[in-house]
C-alpha positions as CSV (number, residue, x, y, z in Angstrom):
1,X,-11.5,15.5,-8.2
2,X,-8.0,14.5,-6.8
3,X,-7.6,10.9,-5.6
4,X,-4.7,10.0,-2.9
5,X,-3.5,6.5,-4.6
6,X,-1.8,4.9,-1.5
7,X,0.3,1.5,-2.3
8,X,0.4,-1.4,-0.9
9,X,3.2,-3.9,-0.3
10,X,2.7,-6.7,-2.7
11,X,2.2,-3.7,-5.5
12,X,5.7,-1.5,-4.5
13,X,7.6,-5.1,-4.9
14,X,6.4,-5.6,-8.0
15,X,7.5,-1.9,-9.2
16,X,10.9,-2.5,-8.1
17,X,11.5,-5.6,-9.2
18,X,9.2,-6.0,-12.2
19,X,9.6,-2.5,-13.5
20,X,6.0,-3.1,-15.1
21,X,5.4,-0.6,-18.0
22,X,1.4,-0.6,-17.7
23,X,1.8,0.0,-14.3
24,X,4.2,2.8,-14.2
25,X,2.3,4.0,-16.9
26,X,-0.9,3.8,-14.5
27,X,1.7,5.6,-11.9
28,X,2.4,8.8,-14.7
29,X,-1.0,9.2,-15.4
30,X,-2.4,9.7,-11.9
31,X,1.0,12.3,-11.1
32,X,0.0,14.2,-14.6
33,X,-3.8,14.3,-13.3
34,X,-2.6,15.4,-9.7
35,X,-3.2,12.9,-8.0
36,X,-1.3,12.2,-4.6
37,X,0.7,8.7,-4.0
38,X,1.6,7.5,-0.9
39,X,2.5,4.8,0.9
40,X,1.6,3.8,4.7
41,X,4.2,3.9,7.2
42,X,3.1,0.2,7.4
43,X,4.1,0.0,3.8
44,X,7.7,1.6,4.4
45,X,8.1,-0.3,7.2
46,X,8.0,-3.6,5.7
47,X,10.2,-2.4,2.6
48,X,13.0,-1.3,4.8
49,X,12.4,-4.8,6.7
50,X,12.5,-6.7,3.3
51,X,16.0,-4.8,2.4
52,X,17.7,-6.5,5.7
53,X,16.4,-10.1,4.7
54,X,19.1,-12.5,4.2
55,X,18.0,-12.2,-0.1
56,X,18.2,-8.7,0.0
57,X,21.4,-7.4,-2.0
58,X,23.0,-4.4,-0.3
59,X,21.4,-2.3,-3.4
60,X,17.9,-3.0,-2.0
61,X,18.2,-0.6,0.5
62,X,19.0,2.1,-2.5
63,X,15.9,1.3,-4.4
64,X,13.8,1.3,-1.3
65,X,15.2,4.9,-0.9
66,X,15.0,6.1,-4.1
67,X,11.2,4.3,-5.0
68,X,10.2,6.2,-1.6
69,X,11.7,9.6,-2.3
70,X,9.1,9.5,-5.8
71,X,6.1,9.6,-3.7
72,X,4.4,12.4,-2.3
73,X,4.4,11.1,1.0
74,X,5.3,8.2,3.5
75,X,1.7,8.6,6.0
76,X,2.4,8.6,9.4
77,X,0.3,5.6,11.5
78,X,-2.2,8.0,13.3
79,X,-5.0,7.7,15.7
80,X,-7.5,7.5,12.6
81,X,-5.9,4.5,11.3
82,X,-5.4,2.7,14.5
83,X,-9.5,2.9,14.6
84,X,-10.0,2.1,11.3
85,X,-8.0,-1.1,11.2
86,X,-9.1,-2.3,14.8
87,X,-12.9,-1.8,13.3
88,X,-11.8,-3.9,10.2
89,X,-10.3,-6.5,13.0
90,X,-13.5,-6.9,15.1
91,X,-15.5,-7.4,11.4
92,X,-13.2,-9.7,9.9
93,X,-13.2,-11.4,13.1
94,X,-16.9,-11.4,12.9
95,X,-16.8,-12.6,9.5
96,X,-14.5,-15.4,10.1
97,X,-12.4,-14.1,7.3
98,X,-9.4,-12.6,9.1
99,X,-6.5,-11.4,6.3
100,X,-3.2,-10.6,7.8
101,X,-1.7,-8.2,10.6
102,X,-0.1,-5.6,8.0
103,X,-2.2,-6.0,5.5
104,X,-5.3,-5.3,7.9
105,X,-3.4,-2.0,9.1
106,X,-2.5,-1.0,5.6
107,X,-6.8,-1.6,4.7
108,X,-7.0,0.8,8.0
109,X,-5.0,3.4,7.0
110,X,-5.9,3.5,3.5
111,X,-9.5,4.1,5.0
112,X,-8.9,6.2,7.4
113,X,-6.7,8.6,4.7
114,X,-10.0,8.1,2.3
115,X,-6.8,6.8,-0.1
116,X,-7.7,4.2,-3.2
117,X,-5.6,1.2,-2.2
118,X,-3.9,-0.2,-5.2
119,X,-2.4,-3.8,-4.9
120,X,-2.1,-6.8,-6.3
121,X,-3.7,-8.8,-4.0
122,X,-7.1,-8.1,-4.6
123,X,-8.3,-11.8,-3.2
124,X,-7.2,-10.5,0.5
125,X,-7.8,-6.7,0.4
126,X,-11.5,-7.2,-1.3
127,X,-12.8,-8.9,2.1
128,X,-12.4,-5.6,4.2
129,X,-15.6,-3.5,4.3
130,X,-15.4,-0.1,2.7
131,X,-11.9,-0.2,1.0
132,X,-12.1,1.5,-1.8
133,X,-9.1,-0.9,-4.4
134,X,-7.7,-0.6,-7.5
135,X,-5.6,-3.3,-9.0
136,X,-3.5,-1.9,-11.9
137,X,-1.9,-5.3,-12.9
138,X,-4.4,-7.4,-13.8
């Protein structure tokens, strides 16, 4: 069966900077099986974001370009992931265990795709209720 592997923020970062080799070798295997990767346009957003920072080099902006142009796609914020995240909101809420803005409409629209989140921040994404994550650092 063909997964959609959608990336999160935290886990892009790391790829660019880090240049992991267990987790671009993670990355190869799930292209060679078919799998699709994506990121959120939540995702994209804060990469392009993070390349105007007052750190960022001007080459930031090329590896945000050229890290995107790898994936299969850039997922448009829909009307699907707008109810997804607001129904993780109301239960986080609920919960008392809110996790952050982006992250919570990244969780959404991972959801809402039915996409495998993969990050490395496992301790905040594993509070939201039926995200499905995958952490391939650690």
């Amino acid at each position: 069966m063909k997964k959609t592997f959608m990336l999160d923020t935290n886990i892009c970062s790391f790829i660019m900077r880090e240049q992991p080799a267990a987790v671009l070798k993670r990355l190869e295997q799930a292209v060679l099986r078919g799998h699709r990767i994506v990121v959120s346009a939540i995702t994209y957003s804060e990469m392009r974001f993070g390349a105007t920072g007052p750190k960022a080099s001007p080459r930031h902006i090329e590896l945000v370009d050229a890290f995107c142009a790898r994936l299969d796609a850039i997922l448009p914020w829909d009307r699907a992931a707008v109810d997804a995240t607001t129904e993780i909101k109301v239960a986080l809420r609920q919960a008392g265990t809110p996790i952050g803005p982006n992250d919570t409409a990244i969780a959404g629209h991972a959801i809402a795709a039915g996409a495998v989140l993969v990050t490395n921040n496992v301790r905040e994404f594993a509070r939201v209720p039926g995200l499905v994550l995958e952490d391939w650092v650690n």
